[in-house]
TIMAR-662398 format. One line per 3 residues: their letters; for each residue x, z, y of C-alpha. Coordinates in pm, 1 decimal, always signed. Each point is the difference from the previous one (the first is absolute). Example, Ala and Ser with C-alpha at 12.3 -4.5 7.8 and 13.67 -1.06 7.14 Angstrom:
2
AS = +1230.0:+780.0:-450.0  +137.0:-66.0:+344.0
//
This chain:
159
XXX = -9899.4:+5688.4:+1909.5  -347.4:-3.2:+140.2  -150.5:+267.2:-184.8
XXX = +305.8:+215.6:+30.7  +0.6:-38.4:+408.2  -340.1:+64.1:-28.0
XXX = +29.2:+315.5:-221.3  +248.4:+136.4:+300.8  -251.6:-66.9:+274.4
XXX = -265.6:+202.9:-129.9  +267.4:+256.5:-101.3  +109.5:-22.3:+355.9
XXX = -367.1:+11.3:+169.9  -43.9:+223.7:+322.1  +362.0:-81.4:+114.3
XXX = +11.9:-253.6:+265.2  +26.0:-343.8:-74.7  +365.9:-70.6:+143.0
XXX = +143.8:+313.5:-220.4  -183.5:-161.9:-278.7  +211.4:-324.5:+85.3
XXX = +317.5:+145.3:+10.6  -24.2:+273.1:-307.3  -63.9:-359.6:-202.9
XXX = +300.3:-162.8:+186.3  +219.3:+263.2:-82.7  -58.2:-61.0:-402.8
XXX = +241.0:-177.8:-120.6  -231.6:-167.1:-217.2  -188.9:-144.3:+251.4
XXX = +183.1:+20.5:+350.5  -128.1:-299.0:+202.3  -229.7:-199.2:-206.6
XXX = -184.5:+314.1:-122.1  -35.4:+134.9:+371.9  -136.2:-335.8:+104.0
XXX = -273.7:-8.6:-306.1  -96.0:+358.4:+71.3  -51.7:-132.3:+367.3
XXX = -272.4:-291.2:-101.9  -165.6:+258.8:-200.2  -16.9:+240.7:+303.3
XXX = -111.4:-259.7:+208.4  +316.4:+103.2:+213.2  +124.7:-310.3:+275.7
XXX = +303.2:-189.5:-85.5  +222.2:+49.7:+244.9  -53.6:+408.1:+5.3
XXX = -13.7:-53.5:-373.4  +349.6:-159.8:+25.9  +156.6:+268.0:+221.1
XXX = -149.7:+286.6:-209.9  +127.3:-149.5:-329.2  +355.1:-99.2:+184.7
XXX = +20.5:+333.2:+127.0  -48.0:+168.1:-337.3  +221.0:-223.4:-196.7
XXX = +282.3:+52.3:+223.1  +0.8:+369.3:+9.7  +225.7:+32.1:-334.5
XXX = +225.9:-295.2:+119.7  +261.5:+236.3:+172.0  +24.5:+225.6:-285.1
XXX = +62.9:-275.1:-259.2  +260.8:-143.4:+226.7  +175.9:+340.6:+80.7
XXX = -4.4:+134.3:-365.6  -22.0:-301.0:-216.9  +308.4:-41.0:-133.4
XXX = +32.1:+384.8:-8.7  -260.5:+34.3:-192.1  +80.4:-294.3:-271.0
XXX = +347.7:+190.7:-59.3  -177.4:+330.4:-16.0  -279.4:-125.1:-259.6
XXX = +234.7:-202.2:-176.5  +207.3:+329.5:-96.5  -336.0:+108.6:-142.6
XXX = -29.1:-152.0:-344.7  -350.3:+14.9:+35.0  -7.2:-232.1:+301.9
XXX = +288.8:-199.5:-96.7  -242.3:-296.3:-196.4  -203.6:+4.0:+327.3
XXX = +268.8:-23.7:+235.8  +185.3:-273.2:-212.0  -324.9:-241.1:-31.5
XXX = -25.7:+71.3:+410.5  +331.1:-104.5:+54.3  -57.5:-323.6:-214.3
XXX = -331.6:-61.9:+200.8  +127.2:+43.0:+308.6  +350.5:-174.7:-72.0
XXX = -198.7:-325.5:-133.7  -122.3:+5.8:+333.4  +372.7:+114.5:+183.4
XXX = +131.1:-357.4:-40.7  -280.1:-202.3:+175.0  -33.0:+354.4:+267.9
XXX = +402.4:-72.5:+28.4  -39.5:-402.3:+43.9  -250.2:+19.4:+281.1
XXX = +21.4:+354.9:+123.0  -235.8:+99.4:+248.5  -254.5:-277.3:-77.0
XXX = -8.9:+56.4:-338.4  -39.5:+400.4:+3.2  -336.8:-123.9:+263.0
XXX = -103.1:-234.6:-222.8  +61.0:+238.6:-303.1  -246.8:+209.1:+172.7
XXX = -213.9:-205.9:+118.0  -126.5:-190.7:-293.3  -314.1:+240.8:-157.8
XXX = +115.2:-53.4:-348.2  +57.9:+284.6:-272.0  +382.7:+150.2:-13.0
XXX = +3.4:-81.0:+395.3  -46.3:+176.3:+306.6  +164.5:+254.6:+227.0
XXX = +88.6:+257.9:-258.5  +227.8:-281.8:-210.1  +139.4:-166.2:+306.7
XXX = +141.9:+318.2:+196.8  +127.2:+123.0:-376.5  +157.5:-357.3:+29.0
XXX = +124.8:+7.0:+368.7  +137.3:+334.5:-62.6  +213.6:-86.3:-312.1
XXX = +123.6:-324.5:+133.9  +161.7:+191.2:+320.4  -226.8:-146.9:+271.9
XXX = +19.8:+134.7:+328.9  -289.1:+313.7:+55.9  -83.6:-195.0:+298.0
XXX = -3.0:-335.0:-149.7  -169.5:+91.0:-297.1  -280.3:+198.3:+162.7
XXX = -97.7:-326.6:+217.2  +26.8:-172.8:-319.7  -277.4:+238.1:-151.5
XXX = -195.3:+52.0:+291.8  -47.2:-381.1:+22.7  -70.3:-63.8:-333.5
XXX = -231.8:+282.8:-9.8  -182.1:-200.7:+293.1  +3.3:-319.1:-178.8
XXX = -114.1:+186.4:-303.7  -322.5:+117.6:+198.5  -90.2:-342.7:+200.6
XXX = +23.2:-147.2:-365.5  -225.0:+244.4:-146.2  -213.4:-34.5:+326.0
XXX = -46.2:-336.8:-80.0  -101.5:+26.5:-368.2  -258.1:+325.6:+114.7
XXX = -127.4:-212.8:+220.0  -63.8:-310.0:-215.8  -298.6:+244.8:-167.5
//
């Protein structure tokens, strides 16, 4: 992950360092924990680092809530998609029990943890499948998102 974070900052020189922190945030690949690595590397402080890489991961939230399950059903029509779809359905419906036993907390906790297969992308899919409130599930992934940087604050940090 390091060399690949580092590969986008140099592709991303000459832009300031905050858009650098939320073009990373945005990738689904990295979201949070990627943001917050590129921000030790550019020497960035933690709490702007944190709002920067917040910022950026939640700017796709609303649109994977909205058109989620739209957008399963749609690509699901589309043999091509359909393997995709169904191995996202089983990922995220793994998860749907434990997200359906403790609701809220576990979509922030979902989020919050900087593990692989977790994050806000996953966790508003989740929300959004499972029929959780727009308002309730947007706190849900705004906190965890929040949790999700003070973690990753805390690990930067550590180095």
């Amino acid at each position: 992950m390091k060399e690949s974070i580092l590969q986008i900052i140099e592709r991303l020189r000459g832009l300031p360092d905050g858009l650098t922190l939320i073009i990373i945030s945005i990738l689904p690949m990295f979201g949070i924990r990627g943001g917050m690595t590129a921000s030790y590397f550019l020497r960035i402080p933690v709490f702007k680092a944190v709002f920067y890489c917040v910022l950026g991961n939640f700017i796709p939230v609303p649109f994977i809530f909205t058109f989620g399950r739209h957008l399963k059903d749609v690509f699901k029509r589309k043999h091509i998609f359909e393997n995709a779809i169904n191995a996202l359905e089983q990922k995220a419906g793994s998860r749907d029990a434990l997200i359906k036993k403790y609701g809220f907390v576990g979509i922030v906790l979902f989020i919050a943890l900087p593990l692989p297969g977790t994050g806000a992308y996953m966790g508003t899919f989740i929300a959004s499948i499972s029929n959780m409130t727009v308002k309730r599930a947007i706190t849900a992934v705004v906190c965890g998102m929040l949790l999700s940087g003070c973690i990753m604050a805390a690990i930067v940090s550590a180095f």
